[in-house]
N, C-alpha and C positions, 0 to 999 in steps of 0.2 A: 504494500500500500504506500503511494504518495505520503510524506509527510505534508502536515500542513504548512502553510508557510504564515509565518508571523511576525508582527509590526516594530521592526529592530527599535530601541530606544530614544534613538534622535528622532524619530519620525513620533514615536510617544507622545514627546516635547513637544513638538510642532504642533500635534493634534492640541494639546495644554493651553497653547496660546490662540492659535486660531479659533478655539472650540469654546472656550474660556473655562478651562479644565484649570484654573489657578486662580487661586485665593486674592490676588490683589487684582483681577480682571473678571469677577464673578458678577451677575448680571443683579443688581438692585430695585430698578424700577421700570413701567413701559418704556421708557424713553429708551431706556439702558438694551431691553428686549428688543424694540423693532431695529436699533444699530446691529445687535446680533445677529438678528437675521437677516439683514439685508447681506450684509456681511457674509455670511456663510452660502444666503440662496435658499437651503431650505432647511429645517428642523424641525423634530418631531417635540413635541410636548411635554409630555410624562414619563419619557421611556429614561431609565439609569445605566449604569456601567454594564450589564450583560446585553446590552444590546447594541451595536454598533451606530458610528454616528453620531453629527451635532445632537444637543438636546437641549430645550431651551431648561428641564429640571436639572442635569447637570451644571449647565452653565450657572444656574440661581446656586448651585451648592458651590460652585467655584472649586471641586479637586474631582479627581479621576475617577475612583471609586465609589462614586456616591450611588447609593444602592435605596430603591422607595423604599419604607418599611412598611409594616403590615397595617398600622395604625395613624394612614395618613392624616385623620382628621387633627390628629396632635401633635404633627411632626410639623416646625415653623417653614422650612423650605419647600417641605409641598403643596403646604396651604399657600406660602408667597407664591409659588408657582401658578397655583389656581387661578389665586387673586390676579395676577400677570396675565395669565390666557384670558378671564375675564374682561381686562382692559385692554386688551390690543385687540379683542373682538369688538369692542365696541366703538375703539379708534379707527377701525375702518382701516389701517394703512397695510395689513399687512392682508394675503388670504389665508384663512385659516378652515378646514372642513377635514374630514374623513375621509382620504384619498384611497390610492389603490391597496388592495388588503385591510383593509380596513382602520389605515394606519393615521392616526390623525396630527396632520404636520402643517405647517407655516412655513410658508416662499414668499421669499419677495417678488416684487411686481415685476419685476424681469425676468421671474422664469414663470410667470402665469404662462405665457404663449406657449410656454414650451413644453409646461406641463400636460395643457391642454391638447395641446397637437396629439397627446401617447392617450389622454383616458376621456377628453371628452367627448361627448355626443351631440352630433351637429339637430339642428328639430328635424330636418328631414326623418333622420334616422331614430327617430324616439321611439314613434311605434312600434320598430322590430327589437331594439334593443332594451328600451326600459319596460319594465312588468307591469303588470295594468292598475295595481295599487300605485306606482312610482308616478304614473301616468294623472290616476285621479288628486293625487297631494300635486302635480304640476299646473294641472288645471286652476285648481284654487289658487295657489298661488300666482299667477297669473293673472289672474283675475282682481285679487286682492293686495297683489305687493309682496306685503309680508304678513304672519301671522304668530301666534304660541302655537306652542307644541298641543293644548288642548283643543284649542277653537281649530287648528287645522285638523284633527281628528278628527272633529263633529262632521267639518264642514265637507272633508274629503270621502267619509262614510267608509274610512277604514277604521273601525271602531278595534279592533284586536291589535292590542298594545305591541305582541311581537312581531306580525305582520307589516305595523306600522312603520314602528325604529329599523324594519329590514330595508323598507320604501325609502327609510329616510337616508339611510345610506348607501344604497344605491344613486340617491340623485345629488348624494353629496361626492360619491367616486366618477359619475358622472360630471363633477363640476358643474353642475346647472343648481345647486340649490346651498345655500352656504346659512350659519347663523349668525346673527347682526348685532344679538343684544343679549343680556344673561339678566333675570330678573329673580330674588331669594324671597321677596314679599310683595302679594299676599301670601303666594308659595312660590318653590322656584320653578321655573319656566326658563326656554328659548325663545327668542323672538327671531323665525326664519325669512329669508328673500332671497329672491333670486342673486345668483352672484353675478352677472349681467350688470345687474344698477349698480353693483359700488367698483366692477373695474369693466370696465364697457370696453374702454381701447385696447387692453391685454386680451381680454377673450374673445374678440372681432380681429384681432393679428390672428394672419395666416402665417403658420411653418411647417417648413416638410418634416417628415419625421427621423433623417438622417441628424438635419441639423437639431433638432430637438435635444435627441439622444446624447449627440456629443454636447450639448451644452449645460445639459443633467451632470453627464460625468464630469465636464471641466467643473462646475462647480462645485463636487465632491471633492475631486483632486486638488483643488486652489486648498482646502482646508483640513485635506487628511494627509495631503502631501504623497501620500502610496495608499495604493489601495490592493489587495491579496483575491483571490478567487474568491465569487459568491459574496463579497463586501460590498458592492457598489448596489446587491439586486436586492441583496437583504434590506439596506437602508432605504430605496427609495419604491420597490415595489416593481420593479422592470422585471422580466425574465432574466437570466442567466445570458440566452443568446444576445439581448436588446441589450443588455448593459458590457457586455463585452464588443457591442459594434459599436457604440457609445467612446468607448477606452481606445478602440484601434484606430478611431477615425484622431481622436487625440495624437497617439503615434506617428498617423500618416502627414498632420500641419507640424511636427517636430514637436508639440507641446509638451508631450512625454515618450519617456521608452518605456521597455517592456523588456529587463532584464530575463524572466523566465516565464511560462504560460500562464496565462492569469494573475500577473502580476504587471503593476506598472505605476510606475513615479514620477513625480515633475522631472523634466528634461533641466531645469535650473535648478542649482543643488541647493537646498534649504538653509536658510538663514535664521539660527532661532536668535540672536542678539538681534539681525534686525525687525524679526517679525516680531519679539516683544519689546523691545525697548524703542524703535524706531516709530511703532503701531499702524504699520503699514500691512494689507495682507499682498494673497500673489492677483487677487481678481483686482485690487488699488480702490479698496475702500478701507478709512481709517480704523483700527481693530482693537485703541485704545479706549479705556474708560470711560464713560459718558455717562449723565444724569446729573 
């Protein structure tokens, strides 16, 4: 059997700083959050150290191995983390939904297009591809903008709670339906809408699917610096083959090599003095402290 192949130490580091895996660059408040991910491109939410990848809860813990624990309601970092996801949903600046695998992450507006291009559904294509509960919650909304998570139950006449939440994330992996607002009183609720209304110009940009691909992975690569077999697909939801054409097309502008199969590095050798100290990343957005 192949051994696996694993993320040498320098490249650790790199991830530390880019990722904001360190304690003097750990993510404080919205303002401090949407810099991170612009930065990065994209991040998942809640996911910790066994899962690969930026994380906007790592980054709030600011070191490597921060691991959720079982009892998040009274653990300070995961409630700030909440609290974070809560307010950058309702700042509108970043996209945040349940993407493919049901993975719920935040991109910056620069790679909507590109996300788009690989998972969403154009309306032609709704009625073969989304299921006909997905269909009646789009109707409503459509009709009404946005709604809670109750009133579009009534309204859509999927009354069966698990059928519903299935609907809902289908048209949020679809990127046609995203949440806008988070409300705890009178109870808590979402308030949903089309993702359409709040970034119109990203999800109306046409991109082929080549160029998509390789612009997912550059922005992996700007912030992992190497990435190993099955890393790039795990994190963002692609196949194996899609994130490996992603990686080669990387190789073939010189951006990176690919010392062995499934593996490939920034072509410019990493700088961790200047990517922390200078706060520069390799995409050239600032990657120092903020708030």
């Amino acid at each position: 059997m192949r051994p696996k192949p694993t993320i040498p130490e320098e490249y650790e580091e790199f991830r530390d700083a880019q990722w904001r895996r360190d304690p003097t660059r750990l993510v404080e408040n919205a303002f401090a959050a949407e810099r991170f991910v612009e930065q990065v491109g994209f991040a998942a939410c809640l996911t910790d150290c066994r899962r690969p990848g930026p994380s906007l809860y790592v980054a709030v813990c600011g070191r490597r191995d921060a691991v959720m624990p079982r009892n998040v309601q009274k653990d300070p970092e995961a409630s700030l983390t909440w609290v974070l996801k809560d307010e950058l949903i309702a700042r509108g600046q970043l996209y945040y939904a349940k993407l493919a695998r049901g993975k719920a992450m935040f991109l910056a507006p620069r790679l909507i297009p590109h996300f788009n291009a690989l998972w969403g559904v154009r309306r032609a294509d709704e009625p073969r591809r989304l299921g006909k509960n997905a269909q009646k919650i789009l109707k409503v909304l459509r009709h009404e903008w946005e709604m809670s998570t109750a009133d579009l139950r009534d309204e859509s006449g999927v009354k069966n709670r698990a059928a519903f939440l299935k609907a809902l994330d289908q048209l949020q992996a679809a990127m046609i339906v995203v949440p806008s607002q988070v409300f705890y009183q009178p109870k808590f609720t979402y308030i949903w809408t089309l993702a359409v209304g709040r970034f119109p110009d990203a999800l109306r940009k046409r991109v082929g699917r080549d160029a998509a691909l390789r612009e997912i992975a550059r922005a992996f690569l700007c912030g992992a610096g190497m990435t190993i077999p099955g890393e790039l697909a795990r994190v963002t939801g692609l196949s194996r083959p899609d994130a490996g054409r992603g990686n080669r097309a990387l190789v073939a502008e010189g951006f990176a090599v690919s010392p062995a199969y499934g593996v490939y590095h920034l072509a410019e050798p990493i700088d961790l003095q200047t990517s922390s100290e200078m706060g520069t990343d390799l995409a050239g957005f600032p990657a120092g402290g903020v708030g």
